[in-house]
C-alpha positions in Angstrom: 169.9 117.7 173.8 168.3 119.1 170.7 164.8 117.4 169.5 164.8 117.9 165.7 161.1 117.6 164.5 160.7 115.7 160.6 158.0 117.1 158.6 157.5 114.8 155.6 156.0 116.8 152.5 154.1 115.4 150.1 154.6 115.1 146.5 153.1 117.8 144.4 152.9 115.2 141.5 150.3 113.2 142.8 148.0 115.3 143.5 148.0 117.2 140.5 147.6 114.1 139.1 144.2 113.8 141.3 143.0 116.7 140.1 143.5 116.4 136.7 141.4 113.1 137.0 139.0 115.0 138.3 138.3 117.6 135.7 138.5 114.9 133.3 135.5 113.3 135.3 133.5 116.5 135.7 134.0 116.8 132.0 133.3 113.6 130.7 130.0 113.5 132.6 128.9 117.2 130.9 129.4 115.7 128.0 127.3 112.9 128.9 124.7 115.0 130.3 124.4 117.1 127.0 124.6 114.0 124.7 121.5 112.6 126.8 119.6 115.8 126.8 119.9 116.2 122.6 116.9 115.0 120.7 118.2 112.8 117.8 116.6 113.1 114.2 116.2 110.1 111.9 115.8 109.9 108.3 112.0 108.0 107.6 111.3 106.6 104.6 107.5 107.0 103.6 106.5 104.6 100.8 102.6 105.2 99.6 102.2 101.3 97.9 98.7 100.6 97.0 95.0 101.8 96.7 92.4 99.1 96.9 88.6 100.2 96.2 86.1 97.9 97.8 83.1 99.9 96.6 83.4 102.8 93.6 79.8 104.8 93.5 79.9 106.7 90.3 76.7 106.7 89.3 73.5 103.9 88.9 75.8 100.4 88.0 78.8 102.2 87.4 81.7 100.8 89.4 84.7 102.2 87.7 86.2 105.5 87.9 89.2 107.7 85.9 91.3 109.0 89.0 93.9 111.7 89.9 94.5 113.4 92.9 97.7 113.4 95.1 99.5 111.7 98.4 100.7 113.9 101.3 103.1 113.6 104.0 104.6 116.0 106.1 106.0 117.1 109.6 104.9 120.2 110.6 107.1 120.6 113.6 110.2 120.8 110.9 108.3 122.0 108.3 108.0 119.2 105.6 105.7 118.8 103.6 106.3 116.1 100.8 104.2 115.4 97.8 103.2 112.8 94.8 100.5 113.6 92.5 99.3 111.5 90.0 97.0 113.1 86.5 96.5 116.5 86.0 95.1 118.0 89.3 91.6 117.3 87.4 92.6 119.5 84.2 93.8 116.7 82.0 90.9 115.1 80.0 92.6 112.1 79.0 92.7 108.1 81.0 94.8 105.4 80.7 95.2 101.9 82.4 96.8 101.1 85.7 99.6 99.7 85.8 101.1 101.4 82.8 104.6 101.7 81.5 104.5 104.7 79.1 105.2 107.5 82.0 106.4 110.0 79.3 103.0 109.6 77.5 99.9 109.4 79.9 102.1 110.5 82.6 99.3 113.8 83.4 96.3 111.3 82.2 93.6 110.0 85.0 94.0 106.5 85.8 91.4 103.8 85.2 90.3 101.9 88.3 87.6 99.6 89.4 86.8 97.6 92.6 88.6 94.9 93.7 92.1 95.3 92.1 95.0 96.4 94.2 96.7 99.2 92.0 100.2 99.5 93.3 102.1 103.6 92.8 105.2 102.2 92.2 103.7 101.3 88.7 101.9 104.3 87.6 103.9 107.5 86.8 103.5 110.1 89.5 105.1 114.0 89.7 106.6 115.2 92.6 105.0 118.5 91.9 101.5 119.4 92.2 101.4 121.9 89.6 98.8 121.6 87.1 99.6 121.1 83.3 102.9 120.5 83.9 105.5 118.7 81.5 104.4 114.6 81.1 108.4 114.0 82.1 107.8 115.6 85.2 106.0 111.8 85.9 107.9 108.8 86.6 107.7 105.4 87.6 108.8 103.9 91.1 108.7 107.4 92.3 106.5 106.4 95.7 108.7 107.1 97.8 109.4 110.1 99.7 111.8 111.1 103.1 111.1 112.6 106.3 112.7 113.9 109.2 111.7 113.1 112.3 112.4 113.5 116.1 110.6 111.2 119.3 107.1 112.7 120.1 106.9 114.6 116.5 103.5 114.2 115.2 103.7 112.6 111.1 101.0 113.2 108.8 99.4 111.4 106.0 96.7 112.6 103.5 94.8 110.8 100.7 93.2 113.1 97.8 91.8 111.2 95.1 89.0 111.7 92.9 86.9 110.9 89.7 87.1 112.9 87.0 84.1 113.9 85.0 84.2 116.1 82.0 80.1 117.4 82.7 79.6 117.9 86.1 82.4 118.6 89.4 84.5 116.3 89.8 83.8 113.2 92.7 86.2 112.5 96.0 86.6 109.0 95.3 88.8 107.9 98.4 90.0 110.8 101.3 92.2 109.5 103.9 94.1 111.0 106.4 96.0 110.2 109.7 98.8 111.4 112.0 101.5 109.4 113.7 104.3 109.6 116.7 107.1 107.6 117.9 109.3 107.5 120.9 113.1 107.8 120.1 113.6 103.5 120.5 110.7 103.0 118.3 112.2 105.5 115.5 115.7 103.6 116.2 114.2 100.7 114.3 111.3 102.0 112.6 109.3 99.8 110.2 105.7 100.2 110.5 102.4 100.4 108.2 99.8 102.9 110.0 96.2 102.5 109.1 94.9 105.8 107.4 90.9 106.6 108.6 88.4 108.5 105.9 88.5 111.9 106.5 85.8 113.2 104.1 82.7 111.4 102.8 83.7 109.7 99.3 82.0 108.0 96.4 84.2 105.2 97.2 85.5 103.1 100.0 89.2 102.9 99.6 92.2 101.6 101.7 95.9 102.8 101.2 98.6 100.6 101.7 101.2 103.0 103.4 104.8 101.9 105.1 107.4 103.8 107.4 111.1 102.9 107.4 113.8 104.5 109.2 116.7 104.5 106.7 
């Protein structure tokens, strides 16, 4: 009697399909391990809206000042460093009133300011450049606003330079501020905060800036 012995092979389809699931596993989770490991950069909006004096110091009684000076933020990590000036980097010799409307006129003039007011930048004419004597339609109005980049655990920075302008003696800081910011990566998702700026300098006056952050 003969014994015949069945050896049952296995299909070559299936597990080629197994290991093609495989890869695609080993591949979609590389992909997910890189996506997780790369920093993601938002766009911040940085929108300077106020100065509000509650004490000006420019002499015995006198409680008004003619200002210029500019507004400063930057990320030094990337390299940014964003600007809006307002006058004529203490060169121009002229004032006007704040708010004014005539940007293509007094646009390099200081700007009139006294305690207690809140004088919004949206509604004096500011330059992106801080070049002195440069063209007056260099200044326009609404122009507050500048944009940042900005990555988790990237330190922000904020400056305030403004001073008085006098025509006989140096010119007076009038309200220095500075500060420095950082957000996690779920904070900068949804971003809309407004950091407190601390005095930097000593001043003739005591100022506070209105300042807001946006992610956009």
């Amino acid at each position: 009697m003969f014994r015949f012995t069945l050896i049952k092979r296995l299909p070559k389809k299936p597990m080629l399909a197994v290991a093609l699931v495989a890869v695609a596993l080993l591949a979609a989770g590389g992909r997910a391990a890189t996506h997780a490991d790369a920093a993601s950069t938002y766009t911040i909006e940085v929108s300077w809206d106020y100065v509000h004096w509650s004490a000006i110091d420019d002499g015995i009684s006198d409680h008004t000042a003619e200002v210029f000076g500019t507004l400063q933020a930057g990320n030094a990590a990337l390299g940014q460093h964003q600007f809006r000036m307002m006058g004529n980097a203490g060169k121009g010799t002229c004032s006007a009133q704040w708010p004014d409307y005539s940007a293509n006129l007094v646009g390099p003039c200081n700007k009139k300011v006294d305690v207690g007011p809140y004088y919004y930048f949206a509604k004096t004419p500011l330059s992106a450049s801080t070049s002195a004597n440069q063209p007056a339609g260099n200044y326009t109005l609404q122009n507050n606003k500048v944009y940042l980049q900005a990555v988790a655990g990237q330190s922000l920075t904020f400056i305030v330079n403004l001073s008085d302008y006098d025509a006989t003696s140096a010119n007076d800081p009038m309200c220095q501020l500075g500060g420095s910011v950082s957000f996690t990566d779920a904070q900068l998702q949804t971003l809309n905060a407004n950091p407190t700026l601390q005095p930097n300098t000593s001043s003739n006056g005591t100022c506070t800036v209105g300042l807001h952050l946006r992610r956009v």
